[in-house]
C-alpha positions in Angstrom: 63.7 225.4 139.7 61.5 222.2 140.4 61.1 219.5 138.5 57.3 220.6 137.5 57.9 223.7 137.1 61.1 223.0 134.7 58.7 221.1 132.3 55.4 221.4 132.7 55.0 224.5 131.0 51.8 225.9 130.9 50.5 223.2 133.8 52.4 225.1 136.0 50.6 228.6 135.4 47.6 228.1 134.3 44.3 225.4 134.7 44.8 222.7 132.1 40.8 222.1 131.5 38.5 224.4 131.0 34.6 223.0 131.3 31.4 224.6 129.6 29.4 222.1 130.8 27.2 223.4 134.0 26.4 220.2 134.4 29.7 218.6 134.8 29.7 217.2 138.3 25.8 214.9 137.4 27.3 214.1 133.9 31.0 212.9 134.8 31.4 209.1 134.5 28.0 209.5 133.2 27.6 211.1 129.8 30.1 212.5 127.2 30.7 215.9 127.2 33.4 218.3 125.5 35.9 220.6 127.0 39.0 222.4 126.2 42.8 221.9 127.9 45.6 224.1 127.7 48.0 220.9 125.8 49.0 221.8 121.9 52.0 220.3 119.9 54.1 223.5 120.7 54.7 221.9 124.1 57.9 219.7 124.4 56.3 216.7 125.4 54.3 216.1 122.7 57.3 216.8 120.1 57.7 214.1 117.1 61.6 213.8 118.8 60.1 213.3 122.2 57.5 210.8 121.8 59.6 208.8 119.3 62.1 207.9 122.2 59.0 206.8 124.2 59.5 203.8 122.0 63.1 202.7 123.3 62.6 204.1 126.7 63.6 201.6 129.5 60.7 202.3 131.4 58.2 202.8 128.3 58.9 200.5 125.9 57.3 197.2 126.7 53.7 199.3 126.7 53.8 200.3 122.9 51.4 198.9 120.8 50.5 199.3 117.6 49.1 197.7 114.2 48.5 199.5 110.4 46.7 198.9 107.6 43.1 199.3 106.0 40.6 199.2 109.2 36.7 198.6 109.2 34.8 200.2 112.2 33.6 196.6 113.2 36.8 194.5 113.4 37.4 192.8 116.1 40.7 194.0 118.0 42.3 190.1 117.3 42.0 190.5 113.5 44.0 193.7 112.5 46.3 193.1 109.9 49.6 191.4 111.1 52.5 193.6 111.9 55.3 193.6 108.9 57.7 196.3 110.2 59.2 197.5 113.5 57.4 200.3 115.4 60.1 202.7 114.6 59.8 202.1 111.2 56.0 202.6 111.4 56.3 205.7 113.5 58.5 207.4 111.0 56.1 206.8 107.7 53.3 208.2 110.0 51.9 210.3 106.6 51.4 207.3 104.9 51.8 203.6 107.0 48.0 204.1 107.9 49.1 203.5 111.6 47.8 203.2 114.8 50.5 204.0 117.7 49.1 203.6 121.3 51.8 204.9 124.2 50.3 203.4 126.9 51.5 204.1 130.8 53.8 207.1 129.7 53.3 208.1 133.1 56.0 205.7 133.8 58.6 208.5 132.5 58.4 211.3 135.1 58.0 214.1 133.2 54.8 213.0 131.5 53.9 211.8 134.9 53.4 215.6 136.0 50.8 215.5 133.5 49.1 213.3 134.6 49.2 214.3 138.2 48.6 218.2 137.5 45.7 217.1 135.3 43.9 214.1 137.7 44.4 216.9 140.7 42.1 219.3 138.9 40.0 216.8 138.0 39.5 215.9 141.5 38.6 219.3 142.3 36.3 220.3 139.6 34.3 216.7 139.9 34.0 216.7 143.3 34.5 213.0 143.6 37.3 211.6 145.9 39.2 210.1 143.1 42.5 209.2 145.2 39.5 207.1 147.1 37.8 205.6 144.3 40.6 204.9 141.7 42.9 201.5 141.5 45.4 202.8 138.8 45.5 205.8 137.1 47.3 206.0 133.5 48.9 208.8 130.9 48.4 207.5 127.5 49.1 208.9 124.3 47.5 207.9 120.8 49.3 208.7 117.2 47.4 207.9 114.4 47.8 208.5 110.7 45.7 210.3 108.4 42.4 208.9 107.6 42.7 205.6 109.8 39.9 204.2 111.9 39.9 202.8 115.6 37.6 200.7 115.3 34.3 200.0 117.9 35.6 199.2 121.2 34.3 199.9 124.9 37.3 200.2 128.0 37.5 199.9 131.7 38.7 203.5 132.5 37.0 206.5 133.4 38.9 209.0 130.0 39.5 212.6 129.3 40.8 212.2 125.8 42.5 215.3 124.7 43.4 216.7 121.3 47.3 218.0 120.8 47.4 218.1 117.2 45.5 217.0 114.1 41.9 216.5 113.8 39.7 213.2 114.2 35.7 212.3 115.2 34.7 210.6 117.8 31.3 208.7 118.0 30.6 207.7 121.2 27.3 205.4 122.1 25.4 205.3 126.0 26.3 202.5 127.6 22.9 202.2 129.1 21.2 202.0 126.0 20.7 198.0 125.9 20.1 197.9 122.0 23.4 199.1 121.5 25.4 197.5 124.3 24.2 194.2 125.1 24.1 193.0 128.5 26.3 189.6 126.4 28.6 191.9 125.4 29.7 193.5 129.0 29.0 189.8 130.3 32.0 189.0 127.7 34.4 192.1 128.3 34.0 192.0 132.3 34.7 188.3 132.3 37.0 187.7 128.8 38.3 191.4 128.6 37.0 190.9 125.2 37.3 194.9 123.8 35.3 194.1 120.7 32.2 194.8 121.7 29.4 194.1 118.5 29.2 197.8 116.4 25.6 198.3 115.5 25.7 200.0 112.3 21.6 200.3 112.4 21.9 202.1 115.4 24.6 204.5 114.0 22.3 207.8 114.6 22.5 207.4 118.0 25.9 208.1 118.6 26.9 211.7 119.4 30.0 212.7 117.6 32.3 215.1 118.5 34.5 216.6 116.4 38.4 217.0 117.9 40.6 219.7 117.1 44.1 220.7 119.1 42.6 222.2 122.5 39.6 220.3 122.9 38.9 217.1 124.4 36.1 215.0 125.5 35.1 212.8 128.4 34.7 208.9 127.8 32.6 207.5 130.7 33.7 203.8 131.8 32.6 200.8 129.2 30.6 203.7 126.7 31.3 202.6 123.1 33.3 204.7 120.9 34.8 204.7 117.7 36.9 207.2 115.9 37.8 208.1 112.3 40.9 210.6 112.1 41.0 213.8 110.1 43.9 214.2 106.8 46.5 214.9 109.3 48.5 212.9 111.7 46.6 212.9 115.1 48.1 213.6 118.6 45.8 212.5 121.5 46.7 212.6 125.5 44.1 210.3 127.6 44.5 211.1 131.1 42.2 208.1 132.7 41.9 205.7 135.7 40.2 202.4 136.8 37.9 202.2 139.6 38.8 199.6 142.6 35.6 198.7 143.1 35.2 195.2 141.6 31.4 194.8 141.9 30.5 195.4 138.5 33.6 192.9 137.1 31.8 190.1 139.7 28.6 190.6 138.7 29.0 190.7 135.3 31.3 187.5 135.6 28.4 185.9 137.4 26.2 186.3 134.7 28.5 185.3 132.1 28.5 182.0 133.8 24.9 181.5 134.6 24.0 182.5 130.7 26.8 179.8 129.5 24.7 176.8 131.7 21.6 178.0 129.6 20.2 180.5 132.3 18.9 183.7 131.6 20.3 186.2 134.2 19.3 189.0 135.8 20.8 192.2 134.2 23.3 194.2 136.9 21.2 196.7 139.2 17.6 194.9 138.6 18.1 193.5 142.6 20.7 194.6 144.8 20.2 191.4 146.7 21.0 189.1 144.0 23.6 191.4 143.0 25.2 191.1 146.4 24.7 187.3 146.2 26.4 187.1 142.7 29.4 188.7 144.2 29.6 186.8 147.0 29.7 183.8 145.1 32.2 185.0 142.5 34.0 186.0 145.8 34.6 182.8 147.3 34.7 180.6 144.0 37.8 182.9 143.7 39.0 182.0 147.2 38.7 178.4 146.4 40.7 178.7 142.7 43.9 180.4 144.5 43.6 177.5 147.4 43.7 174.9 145.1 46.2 176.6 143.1 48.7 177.0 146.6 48.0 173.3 147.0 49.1 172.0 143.2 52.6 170.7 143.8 55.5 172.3 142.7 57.6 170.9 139.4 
C-alpha cells in the first residue's frame, strides 16, 4: 500500500472540496466564499493524540505558537497576555486555558503533507490558475482554540482555505478593497513592517460578512482581507491549506509608499498608474541591490 493511500483516508477516494459557488473561478483570491471538505475529527490526523505530538515533533516543533487569556477583537498581535505555562500544559486544559494554539508548517511532517498536496492539486484544477506557477511557498496549518476565545482583527499574506474539523466558530471577514476599512497606511505598514494588526473598525462592523463554521465547511480567505473570529462553546479544530504568491510587486510597491508617506509625501495608492507603479518597484529594486552590496562589503568581525 502507498504512503497516501495508507493515511489519507478519505483524500484518497473521494474530492476533498466540494464548491456551491458558480462563480468560484471570478471570486477566488477575490471574495470570500463558503464551501464544504470531506476533513472531520474522526480522521486520524486530526486526533487530540496526534496533534498533541505535533508539539515535540523534530520537524514541527519550532513552528508552534500560541498565547491564552481574555482577548479583545482590536488588540494588537504584540500585546496578548504573556505566556505563563508550557504549550503542553496549555494544550491539555484546552476546555478552560482560553487558548489559542497555531500549528503552523505541519506540512513539514509527511503525512499531513499529503493533505496539503491532495488538497492544493484540486485546487489547482477547480480554480483554473497555474498555482505551481504563481505560488512561493505553500503551507498546512492547523488552529486549536478554546471555547469562546477570540482571534483578534488581523489581515495575512497567503491566499486561505480555512476548513472546519471540529467545533464551531464565526468568521467575519471585511474586503480588502474597501479603503474605509483597510487603509492604504495600514497595508503600507504590513507589506513593509509585517505589522499583522491592522486597525479594526468597529463602526464599520456591518460590513463584514460572517460565516458561520461548523465540521465540513470551510471558507476562502483572499490575500490581506481582514478577518476576525470568535469561537463557538466547544474546542475548535481548523485546517488552512494556503500559499504565498512570488510575485513581489505588491510588497515593493507598498514599501515604496511607506517610505514616501514617512518624508511627508502623500503617495499614490497601488494600481492608480502602472507607470509609477513600475517606477516604485524599480527603485525599491535597486535600493535593495545597493543594501546587500554594502552589506557584502562591511568587514568581517
Amino acid at each position: 500500500m502507498s504512503t497516501q493511500n495508507a493515511i489519507a483516508g478519505p483524500t484518497s477516494k473521494t474530492s476533498i472540496f466540494e464548491f456551491s459557488n458558480p462563480r468560484f473561478r471570478e471570486d477566488f483570491d477575490e471574495r470570500p466564499f463558503e464551501f464544504k471538505h470531506s476533513f472531520t475529527s474522526d480522521h486520524p490526523l486530526f486526533s487530540r493524540e496526534r496533534m498533541r505530538r505535533l508539539l515535540n515533533n523534530s520537524t514541527t516543533k519550532n513552528n508552534v505558537y500560541y498565547n491564552a487569556g481574555d482577548i479583545r477583537v482590536d488588540q494588537r498581535w504584540d500585546a496578548v497576555p504573556e505566556r505563563t505555562k508550557p504549550v503542553e500544559e496549555v494544550f491539555d486544559s484546552l476546555e478552560n486555558s482560553g487558548a489559542w494554539i497555531a500549528l503552523l508548517r505541519v506540512d513539514q511532517d509527511p503525512e499531513y503533507n499529503v493533505l496539503l498536496e491532495d488538497s492544493l492539486a484540486e485546487i489547482k484544477k477547480l480554480s483554473g490558475r497555474e498555482i505551481d506557477d504563481d505560488k512561493k511557498t505553500q503551507e498546512a496549518d492547523i488552529y486549536i482554540t478554546s471555547p469562546g476565545r477570540v482571534t483578534m482583527y488581523h489581515i495575512d499574506p497567503i491566499c486561505n482555505f480555512l476548513m472546519q474539523v471540529s467545533g464551531e466558530k464565526q468568521i467575519h471577514i471585511f474586503d480588502r478593497n474597501d479603503r474605509e476599512v483597510l487603509p492604504e497606511e495600514d497595508l503600507e505598514r504590513y507589506w513593509t513592517l509585517k505589522d499583522y494588526a491592522a486597525t479594526y473598525p468597529p463602526e464599520l462592523e456591518h460590513r463584514a460578512e460572517v460565516f458561520t463554521l461548523r465540521p465540513g465547511t470551510g471558507v476562502h480567505i483572499p490575500l490581506n482581507n481582514p478577518h476576525w473570529l470568535k469561537n463557538g462553546n466547544d474546542i475548535s479544530v481548523s485546517l488552512s491549506i494556503n500559499y504565498q504568491y512570488k510575485d513581489k510587486r505588491r510588497k515593493d510597491v507598498y514599501q515604496a509608499n511607506y517610505y514616501l508617506r514617512k518624508m511627508g509625501m502623500k503617495p499614490r495608492p497601488m494600481g492608480s498608474s502602472e507607470l509609477v507603479d513600475q517606477m516604485k518597484v524599480s527603485a525599491v529594486g535597486v535600493s535593495r541591490a545597493v543594501s546587500s552590496k554594502l552589506r557584502a562589503l562591511r568587514p568581517k568581525t
